[in-house]
Each structure stands twice: as C-alpha cells, then as structure tokens.
C-alpha positions as CSV (number, residue, x, y, z in Angstrom):
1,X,35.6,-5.2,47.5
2,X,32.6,-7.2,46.3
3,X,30.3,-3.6,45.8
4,X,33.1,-1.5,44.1
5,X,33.9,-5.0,41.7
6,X,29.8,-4.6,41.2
7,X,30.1,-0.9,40.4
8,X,32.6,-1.5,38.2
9,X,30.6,-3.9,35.9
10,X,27.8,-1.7,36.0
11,X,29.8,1.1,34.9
12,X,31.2,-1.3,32.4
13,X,27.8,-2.2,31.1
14,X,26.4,1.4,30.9
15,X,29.6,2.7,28.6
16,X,29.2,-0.4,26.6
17,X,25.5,0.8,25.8
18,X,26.1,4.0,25.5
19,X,29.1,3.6,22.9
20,X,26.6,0.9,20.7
21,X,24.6,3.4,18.2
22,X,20.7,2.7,18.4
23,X,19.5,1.2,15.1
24,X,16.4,3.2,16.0
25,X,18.2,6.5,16.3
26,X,20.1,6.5,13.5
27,X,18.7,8.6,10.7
28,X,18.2,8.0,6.6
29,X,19.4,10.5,4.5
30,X,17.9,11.7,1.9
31,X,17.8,15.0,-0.9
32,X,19.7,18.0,0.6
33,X,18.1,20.7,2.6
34,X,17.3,23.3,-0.4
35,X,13.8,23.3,-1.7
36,X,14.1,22.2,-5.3
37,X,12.2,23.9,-8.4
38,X,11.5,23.6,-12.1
39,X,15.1,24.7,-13.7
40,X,17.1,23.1,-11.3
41,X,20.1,20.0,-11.7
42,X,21.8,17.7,-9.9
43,X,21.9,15.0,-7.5
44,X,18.5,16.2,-5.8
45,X,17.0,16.4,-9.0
46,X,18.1,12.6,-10.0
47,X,16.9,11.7,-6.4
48,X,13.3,13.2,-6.9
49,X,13.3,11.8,-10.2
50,X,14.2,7.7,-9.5
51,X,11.8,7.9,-6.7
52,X,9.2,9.4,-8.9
53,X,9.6,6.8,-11.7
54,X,9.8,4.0,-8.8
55,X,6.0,4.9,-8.1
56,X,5.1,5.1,-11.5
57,X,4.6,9.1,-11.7
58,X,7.5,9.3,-14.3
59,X,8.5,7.9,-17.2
60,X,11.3,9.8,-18.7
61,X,14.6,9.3,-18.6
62,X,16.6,10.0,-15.4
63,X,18.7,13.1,-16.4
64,X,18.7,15.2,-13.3
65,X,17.1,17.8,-15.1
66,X,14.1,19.7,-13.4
67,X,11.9,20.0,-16.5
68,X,8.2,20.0,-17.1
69,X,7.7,16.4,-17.3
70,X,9.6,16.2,-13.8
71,X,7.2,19.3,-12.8
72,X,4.2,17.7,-13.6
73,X,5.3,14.4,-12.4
74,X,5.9,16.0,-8.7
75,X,2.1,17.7,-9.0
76,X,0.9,14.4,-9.8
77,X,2.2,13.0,-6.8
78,X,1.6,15.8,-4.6
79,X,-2.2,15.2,-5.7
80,X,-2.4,12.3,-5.0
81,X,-0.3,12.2,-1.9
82,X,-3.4,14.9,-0.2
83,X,-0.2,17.2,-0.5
84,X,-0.3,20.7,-1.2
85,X,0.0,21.2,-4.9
86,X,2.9,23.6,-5.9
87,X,5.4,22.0,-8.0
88,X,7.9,22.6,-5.6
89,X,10.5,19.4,-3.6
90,X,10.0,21.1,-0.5
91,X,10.6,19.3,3.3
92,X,7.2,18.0,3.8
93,X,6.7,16.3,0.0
94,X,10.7,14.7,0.6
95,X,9.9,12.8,3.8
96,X,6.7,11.6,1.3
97,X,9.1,10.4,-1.4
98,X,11.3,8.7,1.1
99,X,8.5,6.5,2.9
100,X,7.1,6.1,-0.1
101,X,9.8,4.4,-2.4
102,X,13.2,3.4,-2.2
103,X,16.4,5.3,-3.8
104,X,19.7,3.3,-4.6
105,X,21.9,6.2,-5.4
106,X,25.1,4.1,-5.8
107,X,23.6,2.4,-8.5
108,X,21.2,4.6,-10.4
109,X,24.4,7.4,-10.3
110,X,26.8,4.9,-12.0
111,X,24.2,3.6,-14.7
112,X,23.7,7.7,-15.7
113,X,27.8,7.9,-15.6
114,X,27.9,5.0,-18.1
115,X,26.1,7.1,-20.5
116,X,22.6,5.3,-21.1
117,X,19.3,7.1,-21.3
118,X,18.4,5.4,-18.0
119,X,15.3,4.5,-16.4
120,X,14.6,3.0,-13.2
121,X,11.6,0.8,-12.3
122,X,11.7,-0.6,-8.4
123,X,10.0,-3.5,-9.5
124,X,12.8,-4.4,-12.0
125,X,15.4,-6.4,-11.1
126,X,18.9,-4.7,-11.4
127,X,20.7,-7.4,-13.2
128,X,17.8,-6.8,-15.9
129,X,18.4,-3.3,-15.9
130,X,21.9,-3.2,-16.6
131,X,21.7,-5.3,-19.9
132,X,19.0,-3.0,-20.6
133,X,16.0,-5.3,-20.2
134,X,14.7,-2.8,-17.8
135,X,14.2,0.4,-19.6
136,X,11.4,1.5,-21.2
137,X,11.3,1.2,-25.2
138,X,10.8,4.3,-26.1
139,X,8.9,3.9,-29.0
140,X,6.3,2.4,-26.5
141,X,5.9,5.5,-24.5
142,X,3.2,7.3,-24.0
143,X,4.2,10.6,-25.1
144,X,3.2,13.7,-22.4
145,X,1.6,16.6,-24.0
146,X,4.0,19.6,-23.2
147,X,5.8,17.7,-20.7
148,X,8.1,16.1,-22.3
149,X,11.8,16.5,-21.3
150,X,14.8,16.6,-24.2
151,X,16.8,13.6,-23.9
152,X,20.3,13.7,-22.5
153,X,22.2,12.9,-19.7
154,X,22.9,15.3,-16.4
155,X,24.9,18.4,-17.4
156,X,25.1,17.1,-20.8
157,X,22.7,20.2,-22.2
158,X,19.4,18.9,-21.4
159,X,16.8,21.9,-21.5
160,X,13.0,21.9,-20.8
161,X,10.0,23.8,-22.7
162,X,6.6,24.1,-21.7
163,X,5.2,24.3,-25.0
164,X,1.9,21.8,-25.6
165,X,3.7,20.0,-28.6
166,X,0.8,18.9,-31.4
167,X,-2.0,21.5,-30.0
168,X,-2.6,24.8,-32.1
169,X,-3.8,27.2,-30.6
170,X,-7.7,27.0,-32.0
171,X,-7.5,23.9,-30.0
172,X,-6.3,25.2,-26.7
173,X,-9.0,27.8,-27.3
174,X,-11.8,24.6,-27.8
175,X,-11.0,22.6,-24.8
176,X,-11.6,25.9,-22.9
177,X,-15.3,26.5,-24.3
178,X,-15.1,22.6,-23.6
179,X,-14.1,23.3,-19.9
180,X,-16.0,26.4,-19.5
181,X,-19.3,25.1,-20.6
182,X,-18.9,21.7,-19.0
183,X,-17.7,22.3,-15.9
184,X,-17.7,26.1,-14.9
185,X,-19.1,25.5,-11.4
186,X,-16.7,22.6,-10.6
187,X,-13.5,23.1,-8.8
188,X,-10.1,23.5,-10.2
189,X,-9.1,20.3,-10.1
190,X,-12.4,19.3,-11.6
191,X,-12.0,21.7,-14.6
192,X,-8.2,20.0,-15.3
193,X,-9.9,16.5,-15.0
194,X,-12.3,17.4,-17.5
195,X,-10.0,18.6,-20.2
196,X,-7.4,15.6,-19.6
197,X,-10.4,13.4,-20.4
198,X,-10.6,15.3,-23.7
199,X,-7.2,14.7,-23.9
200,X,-7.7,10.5,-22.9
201,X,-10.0,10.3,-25.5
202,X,-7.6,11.9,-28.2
203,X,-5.2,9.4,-27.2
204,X,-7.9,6.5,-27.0
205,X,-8.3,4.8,-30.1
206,X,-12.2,4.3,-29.9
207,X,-12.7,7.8,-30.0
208,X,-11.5,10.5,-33.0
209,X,-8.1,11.7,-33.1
210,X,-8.5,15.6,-32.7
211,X,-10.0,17.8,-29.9
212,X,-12.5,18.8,-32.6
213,X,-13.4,15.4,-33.8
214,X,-13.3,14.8,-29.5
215,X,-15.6,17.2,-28.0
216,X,-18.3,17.7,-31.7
217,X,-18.5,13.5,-31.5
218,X,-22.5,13.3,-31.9
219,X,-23.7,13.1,-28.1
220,X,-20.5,13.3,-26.1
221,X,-20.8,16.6,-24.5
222,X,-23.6,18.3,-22.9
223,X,-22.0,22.0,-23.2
224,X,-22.1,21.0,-27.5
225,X,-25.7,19.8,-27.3
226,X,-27.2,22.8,-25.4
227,X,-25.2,25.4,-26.7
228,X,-22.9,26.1,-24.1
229,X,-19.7,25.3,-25.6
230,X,-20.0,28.9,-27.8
231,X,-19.8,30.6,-24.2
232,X,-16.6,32.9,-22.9
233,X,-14.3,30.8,-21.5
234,X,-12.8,32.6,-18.0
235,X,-9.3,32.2,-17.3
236,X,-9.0,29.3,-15.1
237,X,-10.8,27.3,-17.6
238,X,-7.9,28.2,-20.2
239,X,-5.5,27.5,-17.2
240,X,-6.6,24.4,-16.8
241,X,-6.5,23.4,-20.2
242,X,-3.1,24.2,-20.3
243,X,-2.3,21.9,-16.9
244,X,-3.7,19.2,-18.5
245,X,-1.9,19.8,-21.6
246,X,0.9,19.9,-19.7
247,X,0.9,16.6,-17.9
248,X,-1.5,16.9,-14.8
249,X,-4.1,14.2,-14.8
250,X,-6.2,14.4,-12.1
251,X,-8.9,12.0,-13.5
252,X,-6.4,8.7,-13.1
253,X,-7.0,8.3,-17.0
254,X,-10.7,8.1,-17.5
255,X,-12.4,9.0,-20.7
256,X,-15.8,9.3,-19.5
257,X,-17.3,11.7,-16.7
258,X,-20.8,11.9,-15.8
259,X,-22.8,14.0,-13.0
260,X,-24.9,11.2,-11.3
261,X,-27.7,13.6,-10.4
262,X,-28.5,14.7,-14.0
263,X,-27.4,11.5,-16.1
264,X,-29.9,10.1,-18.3
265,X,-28.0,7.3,-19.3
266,X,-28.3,3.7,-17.7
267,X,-25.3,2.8,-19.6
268,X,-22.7,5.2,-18.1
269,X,-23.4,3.6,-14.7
270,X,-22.0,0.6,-16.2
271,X,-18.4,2.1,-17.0
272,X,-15.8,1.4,-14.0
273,X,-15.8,4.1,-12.0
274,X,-12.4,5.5,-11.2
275,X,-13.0,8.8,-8.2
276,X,-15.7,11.6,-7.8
277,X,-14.6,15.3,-8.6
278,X,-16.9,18.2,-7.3
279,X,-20.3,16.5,-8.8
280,X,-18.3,14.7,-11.5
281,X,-17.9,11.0,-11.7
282,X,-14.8,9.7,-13.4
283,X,-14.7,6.3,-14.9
284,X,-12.8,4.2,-17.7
C-alpha cells in the first residue's frame, strides 16, 4: 500500500508540473510573419514604427504608413544594428526591434484611435503622453530631406513621396561632383556619409545655408581646391547623394570629415571624433 500511495504522489507531482506552463517557454509575440516593405499599412507597420521612434530612429508621427521617412528610418537602424541594409522588416531585423525596445500595443493603438498625430517616446511617461506633454512640437522638428511622411492617421489617406523637398536639381547634381571628387575611392557608405555632412552643414547654422554656399566655403573641400569637384560624377556618387537626401545618415551627424593620413590641419584633430569610414574620420 505504502509504494502504490508513493506512486501515486509522484504521478501527482509530475501532472502538476507538466500542466504549469514554463515562464521560460512561453514565447513574445511580436509583427506578423509577412516581410514588410515601403507601401505597406497596418498594425506591422505601427509596430515597426513605435519601436523605431522608441530608439530614437524616428521622429514622425505614428500613422502605420510605410513611407520614406519609415524607410529610411529602418536603414538607419539596420546600419547601425551590423544588419544587412535593404529597407525591408524581414525575420532577422524583427527579433532586433523586439530585444531592442519595448512595444505597448494596447496603448499606442488606442492613442492613434483617439485621433492625435501621435508619437511615442519610451522614455516618456504615459500619463505625460496622453495630455500631450509627450509628443514632439512639431515646429521643433528637424525636418528630413525627402523623407518626410504626410501627416494623418492609419487608413486616413496618408501617402509617401520620395521627392528631396528644397533641393533643385543643380544641387543634387553639386553634391555629386562633391561626392565624386571627395570620396570616389571610399565605400558606399562612405560616399552617403560624405554628402549627409554636406547636408549637416546646410542645416548647421555656423556654416552657409545652401549646398553652393556649403561645399565653395573658402577651404572646406579638397575636391574645390584642386579642381576635382569639375570631374564626372559616376552613378553611385549621384545614388548616394540621393540616400542622404533622403534620410540615411551614416556619419551620426558630423559636419566635419578628415583623412588622418593626409590632414594638414592640427585643428581638425581637435573636433570630437564620432566613427571612421573607409579612410574618413567623422567628427562634430
């Protein structure tokens, strides 16, 4: 009697166990299984964007929208993630988002049903949020050359362009001499950071205003002094004028770049250095 009674409380034990889910096992669910690209809506797209703008690589309003600014936000991440760079919400840059940042769904989804042009920012309390203490003044933005998304909320006839709003084209055609006679010999990435510090510097109000003013400032460029800026551009230095244009910043917002074997200048070493590029170092 006393081994079957001792049997019995095992196998009491042992179904006890098994019927407890493991914390451990269970799993966090997150974006749907579809790979998500530029064009799309929805709930995937409100997902990529809140955890986006939680890490600080967008700044627009939550819309659920798949527009450029969401485009470029998602390069910028996969950049600087050591992802591969496509533009594209795919398995391996989801499982990124999710360890990266946190995703209340409940709450983002009913702020975008109340109708506000909603932003979230992690570090924001909600309370804030809701009385509208934690979105971003618009006026203060800092507006994204060609990336910018039209305002609206999801499904409510939001549409994206990819146009490089306040460029002509004789500028577009500049920062590629720019590019081209700068850094021809530099990687892709390197040619993109070089343009978006033409771009920094446009934005920067201790330099001029215009790519003109920008790149024929006495003694900022190299490619201007020797004569290499007159020099046909190839196409990925126009591409990557137009990246740049469009959002990707792979500099981390420097407006100076310098290649430490050929720099002349004691006084560059004394900027704040922010990453090396190819032979290019990038600093504030």
């Amino acid at each position: 009697m006393r081994l079957i009674r001792s049997i019995s409380i095992v196998m009491f034990i042992l179904v006890i166990c098994v019927s407890i889910p493991s914390t451990h096992d269970k799993e966090v669910h997150a974006f749907s299984n579809q790979v998500v690209q530029h064009g799309a809506t929805g709930d995937d797209v409100i997902e990529l964007q809140a955890r986006l703008q939680y890490l600080g690589f967008y700044n627009s309003d939550i819309d659920g929208v798949f527009g450029w600014g969401t485009y470029w936000a998602l390069r910028n991440f996969q950049y600087e993630f050591g992802m591969e760079i496509d533009g594209l919400l795919g398995e391996e840059t989801k499982q990124k988002l999710v360890k990266a940042s946190k995703y209340d769904a409940q709450y983002i989804k009913k702020q975008i049903r109340s109708g506000k042009d909603f932003t979230y920012y992690g570090g924001v309390p909600k309370e804030t949020q809701s009385k509208g203490g934690g979105q971003q003044n618009k006026a203060q933005q800092k507006p994204q050359q060609g990336g910018q998304e039209n305002q609206g909320g999801a499904g409510g006839g939001a549409t994206a362009v990819n146009v490089p709003s306040g460029y002509s084209q004789n500028d577009i055609q500049l920062m590629a001499n720019a590019v081209y006679g700068e850094a021809r010999g530099e990687p892709y990435v390197g040619q993109v950071a070089v343009a978006a510090v033409i771009l920094n510097r446009v934005e920067n109000t201790s330099f001029p205003n215009s790519v003109s003013g920008v790149i024929f400032e006495p003694r900022a460029f190299t490619a201007v002094a020797d004569g290499q800026i007159w020099l046909t551009p190839n196409e990925k230095a126009k591409e990557a004028v137009l990246d740049a244009l469009n959002g990707w910043d792979p500099s981390g917002n420097a407006i100076y770049y310098f290649n430490p074997n050929t720099a002349t200048s004691d006084w560059i070493w004394s900027r704040p250095q922010i990453k090396k590029i190819g032979k290019h170092i990038f600093a504030k």
